[in-house]
C-alpha positions in Angstrom: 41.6 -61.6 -37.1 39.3 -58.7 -36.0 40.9 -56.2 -33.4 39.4 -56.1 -30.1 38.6 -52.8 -28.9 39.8 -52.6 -25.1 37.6 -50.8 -22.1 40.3 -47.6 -22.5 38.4 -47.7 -26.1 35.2 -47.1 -25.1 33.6 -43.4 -24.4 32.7 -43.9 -20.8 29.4 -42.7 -20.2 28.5 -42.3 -16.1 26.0 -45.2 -15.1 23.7 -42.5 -13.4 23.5 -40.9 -17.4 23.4 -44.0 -19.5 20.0 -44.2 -21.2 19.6 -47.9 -22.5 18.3 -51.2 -21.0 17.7 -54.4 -23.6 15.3 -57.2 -23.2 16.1 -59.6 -25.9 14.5 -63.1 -26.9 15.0 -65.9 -29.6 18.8 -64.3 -30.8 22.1 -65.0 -29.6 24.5 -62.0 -28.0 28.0 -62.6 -29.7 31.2 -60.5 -30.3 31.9 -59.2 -33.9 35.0 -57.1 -34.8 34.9 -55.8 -31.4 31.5 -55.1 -30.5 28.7 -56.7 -29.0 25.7 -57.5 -31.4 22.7 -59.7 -31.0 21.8 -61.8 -34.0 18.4 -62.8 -35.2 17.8 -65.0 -38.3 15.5 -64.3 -41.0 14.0 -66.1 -44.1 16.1 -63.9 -46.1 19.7 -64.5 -43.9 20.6 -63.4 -40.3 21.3 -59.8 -39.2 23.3 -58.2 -36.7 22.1 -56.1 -34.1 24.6 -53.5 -32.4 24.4 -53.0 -29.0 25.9 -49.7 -27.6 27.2 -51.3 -24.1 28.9 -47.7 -23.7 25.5 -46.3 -22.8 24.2 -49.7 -21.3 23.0 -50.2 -17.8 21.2 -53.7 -17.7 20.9 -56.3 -20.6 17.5 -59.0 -19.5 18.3 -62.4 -21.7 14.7 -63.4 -22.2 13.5 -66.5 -23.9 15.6 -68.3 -26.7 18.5 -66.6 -26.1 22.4 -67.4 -26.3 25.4 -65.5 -25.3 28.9 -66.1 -26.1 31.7 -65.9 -23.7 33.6 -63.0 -25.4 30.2 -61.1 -25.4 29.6 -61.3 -21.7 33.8 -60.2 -21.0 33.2 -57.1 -23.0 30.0 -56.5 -21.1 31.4 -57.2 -18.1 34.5 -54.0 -19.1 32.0 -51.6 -19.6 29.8 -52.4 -16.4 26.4 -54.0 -17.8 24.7 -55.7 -15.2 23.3 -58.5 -17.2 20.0 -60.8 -16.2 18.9 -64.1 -17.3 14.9 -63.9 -17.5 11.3 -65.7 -18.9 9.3 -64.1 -21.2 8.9 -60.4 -20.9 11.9 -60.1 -18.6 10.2 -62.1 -15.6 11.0 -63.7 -13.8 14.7 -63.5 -12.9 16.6 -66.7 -13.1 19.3 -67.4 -10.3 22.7 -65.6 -11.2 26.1 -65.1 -9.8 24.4 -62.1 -7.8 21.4 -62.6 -6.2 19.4 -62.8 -9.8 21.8 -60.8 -11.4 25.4 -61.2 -13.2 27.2 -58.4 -12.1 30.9 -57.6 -13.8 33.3 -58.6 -11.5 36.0 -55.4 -10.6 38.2 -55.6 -7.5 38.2 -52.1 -7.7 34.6 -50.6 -7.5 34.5 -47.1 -4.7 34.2 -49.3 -1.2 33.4 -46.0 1.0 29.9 -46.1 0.0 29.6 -49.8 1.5 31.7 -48.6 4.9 29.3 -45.7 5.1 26.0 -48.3 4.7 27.2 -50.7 6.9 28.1 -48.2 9.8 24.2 -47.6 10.0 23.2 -50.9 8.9 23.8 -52.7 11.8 21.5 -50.1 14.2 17.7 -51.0 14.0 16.6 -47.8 14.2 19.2 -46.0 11.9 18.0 -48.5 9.4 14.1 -47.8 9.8 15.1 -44.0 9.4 16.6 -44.6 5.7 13.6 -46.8 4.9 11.6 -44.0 5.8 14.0 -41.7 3.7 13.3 -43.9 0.8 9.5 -43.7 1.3 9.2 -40.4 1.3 11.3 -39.8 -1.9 9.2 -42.4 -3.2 6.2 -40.3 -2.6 8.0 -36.6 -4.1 9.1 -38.8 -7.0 5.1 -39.8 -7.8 4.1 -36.3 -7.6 7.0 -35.2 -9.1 6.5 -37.2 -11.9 2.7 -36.8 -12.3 2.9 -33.1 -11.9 5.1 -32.8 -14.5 4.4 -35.7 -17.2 1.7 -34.4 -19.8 1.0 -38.1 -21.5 0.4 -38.9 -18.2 -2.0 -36.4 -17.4 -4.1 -36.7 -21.1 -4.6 -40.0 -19.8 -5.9 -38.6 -16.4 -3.3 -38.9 -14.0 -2.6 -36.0 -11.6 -1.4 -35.6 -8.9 -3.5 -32.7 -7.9 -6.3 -35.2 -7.7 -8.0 -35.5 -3.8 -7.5 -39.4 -3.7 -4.0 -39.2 -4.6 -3.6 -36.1 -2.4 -5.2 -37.6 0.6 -3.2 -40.9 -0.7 0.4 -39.9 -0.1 -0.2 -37.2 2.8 -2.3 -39.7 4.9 1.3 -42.1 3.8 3.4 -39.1 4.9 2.0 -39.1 8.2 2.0 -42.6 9.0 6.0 -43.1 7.5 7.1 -40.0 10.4 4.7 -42.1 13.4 6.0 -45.8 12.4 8.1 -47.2 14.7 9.4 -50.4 13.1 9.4 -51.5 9.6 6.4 -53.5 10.0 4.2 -50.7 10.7 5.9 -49.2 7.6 5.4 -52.1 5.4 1.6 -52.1 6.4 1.3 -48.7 5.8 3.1 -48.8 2.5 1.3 -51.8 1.1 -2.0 -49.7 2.4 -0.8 -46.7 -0.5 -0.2 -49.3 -3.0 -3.8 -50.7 -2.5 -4.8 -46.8 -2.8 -2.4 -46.5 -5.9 -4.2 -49.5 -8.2 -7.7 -48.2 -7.0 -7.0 -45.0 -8.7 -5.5 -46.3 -11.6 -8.1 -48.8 -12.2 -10.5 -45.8 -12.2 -9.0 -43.5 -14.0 -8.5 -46.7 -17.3 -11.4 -48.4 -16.4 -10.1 -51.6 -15.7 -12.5 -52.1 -12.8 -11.8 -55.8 -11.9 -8.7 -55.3 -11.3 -6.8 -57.6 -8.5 -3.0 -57.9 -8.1 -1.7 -61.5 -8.8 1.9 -62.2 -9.1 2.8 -65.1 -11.4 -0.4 -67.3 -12.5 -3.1 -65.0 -13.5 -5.8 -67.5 -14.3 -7.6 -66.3 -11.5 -8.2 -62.8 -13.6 -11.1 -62.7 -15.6 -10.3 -59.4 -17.6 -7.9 -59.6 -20.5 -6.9 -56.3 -19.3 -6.9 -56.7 -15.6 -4.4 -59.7 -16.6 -2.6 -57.6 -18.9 -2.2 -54.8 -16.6 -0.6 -57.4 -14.0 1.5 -58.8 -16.7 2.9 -55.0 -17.6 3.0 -54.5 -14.0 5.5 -57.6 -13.4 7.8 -56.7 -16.5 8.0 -53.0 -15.8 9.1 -54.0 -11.9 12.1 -56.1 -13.0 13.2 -53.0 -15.6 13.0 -51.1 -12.1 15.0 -54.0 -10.5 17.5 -53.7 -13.0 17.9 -50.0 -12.5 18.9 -50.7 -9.1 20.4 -53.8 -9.5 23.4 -51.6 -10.9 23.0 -48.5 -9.2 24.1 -50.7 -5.8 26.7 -52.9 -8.0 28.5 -49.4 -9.2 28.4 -47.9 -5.6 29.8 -51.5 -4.5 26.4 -51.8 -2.0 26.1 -55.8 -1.4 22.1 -56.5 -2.2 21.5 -58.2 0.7 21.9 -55.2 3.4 18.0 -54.4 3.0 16.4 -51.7 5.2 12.4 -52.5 4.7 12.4 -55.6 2.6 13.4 -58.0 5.1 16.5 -59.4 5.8 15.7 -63.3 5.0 15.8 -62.0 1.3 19.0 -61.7 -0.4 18.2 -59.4 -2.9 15.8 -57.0 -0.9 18.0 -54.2 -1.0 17.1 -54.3 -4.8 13.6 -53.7 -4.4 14.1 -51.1 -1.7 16.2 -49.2 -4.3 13.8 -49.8 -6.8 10.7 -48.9 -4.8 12.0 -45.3 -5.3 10.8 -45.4 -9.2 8.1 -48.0 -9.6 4.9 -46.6 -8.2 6.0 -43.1 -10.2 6.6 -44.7 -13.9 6.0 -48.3 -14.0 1.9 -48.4 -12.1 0.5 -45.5 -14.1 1.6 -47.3 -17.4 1.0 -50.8 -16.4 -2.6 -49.8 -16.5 -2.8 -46.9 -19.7 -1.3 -49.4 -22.1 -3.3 -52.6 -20.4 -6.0 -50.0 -21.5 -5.2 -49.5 -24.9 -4.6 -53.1 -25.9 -1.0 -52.4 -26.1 1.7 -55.0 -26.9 4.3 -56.0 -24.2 6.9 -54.5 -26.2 5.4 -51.5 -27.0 4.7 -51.2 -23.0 9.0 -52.3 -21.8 9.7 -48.9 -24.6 7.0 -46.7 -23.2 8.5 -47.5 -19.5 12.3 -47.1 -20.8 11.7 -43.7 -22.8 10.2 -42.3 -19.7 12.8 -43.8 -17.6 14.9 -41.6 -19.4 12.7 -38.6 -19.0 12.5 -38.6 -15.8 16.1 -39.1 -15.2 15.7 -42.2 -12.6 19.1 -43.3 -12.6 19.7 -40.3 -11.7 17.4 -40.3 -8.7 18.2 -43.6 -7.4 22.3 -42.8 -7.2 21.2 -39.2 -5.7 18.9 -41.0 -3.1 21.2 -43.4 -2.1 24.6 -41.6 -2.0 22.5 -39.0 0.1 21.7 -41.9 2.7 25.1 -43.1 3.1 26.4 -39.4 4.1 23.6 -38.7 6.5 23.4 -41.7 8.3 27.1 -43.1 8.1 
């Protein structure tokens, strides 16, 4: 009988540091002499996949998949968040967690949950971290477009007028709102400005953004673009998914995304990265005729790069102190 390496075992690696996300289809997640692998058969035989849970923040089960019990209890002892999906990682399938399966541990920090819930219950405390969020969201995008130079070789800067007028027009309207409506309106206003620009700068001029059926989209790469969009999102979901599970933040406390939506704290969180990363390459790789999987790695490697685990702890943890 194989020995079972136990969580003491593993190296612990910080979630806010860990570099690795998985989407995996048509294989089955097992345990095998104390490791997680993911097995895919062959004409030749079946191999086996490691899968360094150490350094893993979120695991999406796409189609075809299986997972064993004894896979998802060692998962579950070194913190993967781990997501039952459709193809390309969307959409989410119910879970134990809003959409997600998050490791069960009696013993998670609880002060960052007192501190979020001693503001959460005050309107107006609650529109002033949404407007916190926003306005990291808009450093992060020119952050990240000052600074990425694939990015820029494919004629995204943030030094450009539109985008310039884009997020300081934005600026101006998140310190004047005075409910999250006005907010909402206002952000969905910069996300309109967002896919103009992008749509440009590709030339993917038919562009429209569908969720779900895109039958209605002419263009291949309009369609692919909203495809890439929509898988790119839930990699962002994921992100912060388990950024609010490690801090011990129930998903449900939202502060933009409505209340009537379990899960909105998740896209609050997440709203910090997406418009940075995930938009730009949605429409470069529509662009280029890319492959879905060649997009999820582009979006992961740069994930990375940019450190966004990083700045969604940072962002959050910075909240709970200020407006606790």
């Amino acid at each position: 009988m194989s020995e079972l390496l136990e969580k003491s075992d593993y190296k612990e690696i910080l979630h806010s540091k860990r570099a690795n996300i998985y989407y995996l289809e048509k294989c089955r997640i097992l345990q095998k002499n104390g490791r997680v692998v993911y097995l895919t058969e062959t004409e030749k035989g079946n191999l086996y996949w490691n899968i360094p849970i150490a350094n893993t923040t979120v695991i999406l089960l796409g189609n075809g998949t299986s997972i064993t019990q004894a896979a998802v209890r060692l998962l579950c002892s070194a913190g993967v968040m781990v997501g039952f999906s459709g193809g390309g990682g969307t959409p989410l399938y119910a879970g134990t967690d809003i959409e997600w399966l998050g490791p069960q541990n009696e013993y998670r920090p609880t002060q960052y949950v007192q501190k979020w819930l001693a503001f959460w219950f005050d309107e107006k405390k609650r529109l002033c971290v949404a407007k916190e969020f926003q306005k990291r969201r808009c450093d992060f995008i020119t952050e990240v477009w000052s600074e990425d130079e694939d990015l820029q070789e494919a004629e995204f800067y943030a030094d450009d007028l539109e985008i310039e007028n884009a997020i300081d027009s934005y600026r101006k309207k998140i310190e004047t709102a005075d409910s999250v409506t006005r907010l909402l309106t206002a952000e969905a206003e910069l996300t309109r400005k967002l896919y103009s620009y992008s749509a440009k700068s590709t030339g993917i001029s038919s562009f429209v953004r569908l969720h779900g059926n895109h039958e209605a989209q002419v263009d291949s790469k309009a369609s692919d673009a909203n495809d890439f969009l929509d898988n790119g999102n839930y990699l962002a979901y994921g992100q912060a998914a388990c950024t609010l599970w490690v801090l011990g933040i129930p998903h449900g406390f939202a502060v933009m995304h409505g209340k009537t939506r379990k899960g909105a704290l998740v896209f609050d969180v997440a709203d910090l990265i997406k418009d940075a990363i995930v938009l730009p390459w949605s429409f470069i790789y529509a662009s280029e005729n890319k492959s879905a999987k060649e997009f999820r790695q582009q979006c992961l490697k740069k994930f990375t790069e940019h450190r966004t685990m990083d700045v969604l702890f940072e962002e959050v943890e910075k909240c709970c102190q200020i407006y606790s």
